[in-house]
C-alpha positions, 0 to 999 in steps of 0.5 A: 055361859059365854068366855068372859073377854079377859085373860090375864088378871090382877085382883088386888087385896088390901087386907087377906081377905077382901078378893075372896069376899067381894070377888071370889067366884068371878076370879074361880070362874075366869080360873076355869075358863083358862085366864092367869090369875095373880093376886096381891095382897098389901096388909097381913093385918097383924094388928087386927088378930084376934086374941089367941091366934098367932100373928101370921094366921091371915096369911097361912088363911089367906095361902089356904084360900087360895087353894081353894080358888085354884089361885097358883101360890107363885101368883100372889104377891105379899106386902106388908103395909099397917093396917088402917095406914094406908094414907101414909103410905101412898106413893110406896103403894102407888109404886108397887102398883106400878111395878105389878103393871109393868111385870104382869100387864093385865087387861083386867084389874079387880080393885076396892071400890071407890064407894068404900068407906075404909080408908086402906080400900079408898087408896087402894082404888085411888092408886088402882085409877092411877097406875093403871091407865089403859086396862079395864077395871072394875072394883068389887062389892062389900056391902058393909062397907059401902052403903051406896054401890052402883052394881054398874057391871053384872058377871053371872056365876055357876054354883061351882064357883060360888061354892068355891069363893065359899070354900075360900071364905071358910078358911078364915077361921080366925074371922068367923067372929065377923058377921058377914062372914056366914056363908047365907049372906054370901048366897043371899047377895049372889042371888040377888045380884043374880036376879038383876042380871036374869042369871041363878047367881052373880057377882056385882062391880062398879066400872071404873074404866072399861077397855074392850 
């Protein structure tokens, strides 16, 4: 496969776990090509725990999932917004977006996608648009969020990094009650997006803006 035209990354995750499920083998793939990768994850989710579990789980998952995908822990960047929320605290989002734009100055930004039905994922896009206004940008797929997705944007995978965004999505041990949590699905969605884009596997986005 060809190098992909990126080389610094900010995936952005509104809750723990929504970069490793929607794009957890592009980041591993742009990993091993050589690109910086930060994250930054903007709810923890505590009140959403399932029983039985400590409130921190998400985030000792999230650090372990990261490991996975070869993502450095002193990239990702933790904040701590009320789950379902995010409404209200838009402009405190906005603002820390455009921090992370001003530190890091990526030239790809990974984002929720503006057909997602969770009110945390629609801010998250709509403040993405926002505070950054030059770089490409491309939200990622989660099927049972959104119903409608237009899979505008085709990265083709190795079966290394599909493994990996799979290793990732296992530590979220306290998640596996979720039924789209199960790795077939995962491997049955990267096949068909790989046969839209004549590759063995892929990961599918919507363009928000494209900069090349």
């Amino acid at each position: 496969m060809d190098k992909l035209p990126f080389n610094k990354i900010l995936a952005l995750s509104p809750h723990t776990d929504d970069i490793e499920f929607g794009c957890g083998g592009t980041i591993h793939r742009l990993i091993q090509q050589g690109a910086k990768i930060c994250t930054a994850v903007f709810s923890l989710c505590e009140e959403s725990v399932p029983k039985g579990y400590p409130k921190d789980i998400l985030l000792k998952e999230m650090y372990q999932a990261a490991v996975k995908l070869n993502i450095p822990k002193d990239n990702i960047a933790v904040y701590s917004y009320p789950v379902r929320r995010f409404p209200e605290h838009r402009q405190d989002i906005l603002e820390d977006l455009v921090k992370l734009n001003r530190k890091l100055k990526p030239d790809l930004v990974l984002t929720s996608s503006s057909f997602d039905r969770h009110q945390d994922h629609q801010v998250m896009c709509q403040e993405s648009i926002r505070a950054f206004r030059d770089q490409t940008i491309l939200a990622y797929e989660l099927p049972w969020n959104s119903p409608e997705f237009h899979a505008q944007a085709l990265i083709s995978l190795k079966r290394k990094n599909l493994d990996a965004k799979l290793d990732a999505i296992k530590c979220y041990q306290s998640q596996e009650f979720r039924h789209f949590s199960e790795p077939d699905f995962f491997l049955n969605l990267a096949t068909l997006r790989g046969l839209l884009n004549k590759s063995e596997l892929a990961e599918a986005f919507e363009v928000i803006r494209l900069s090349l």
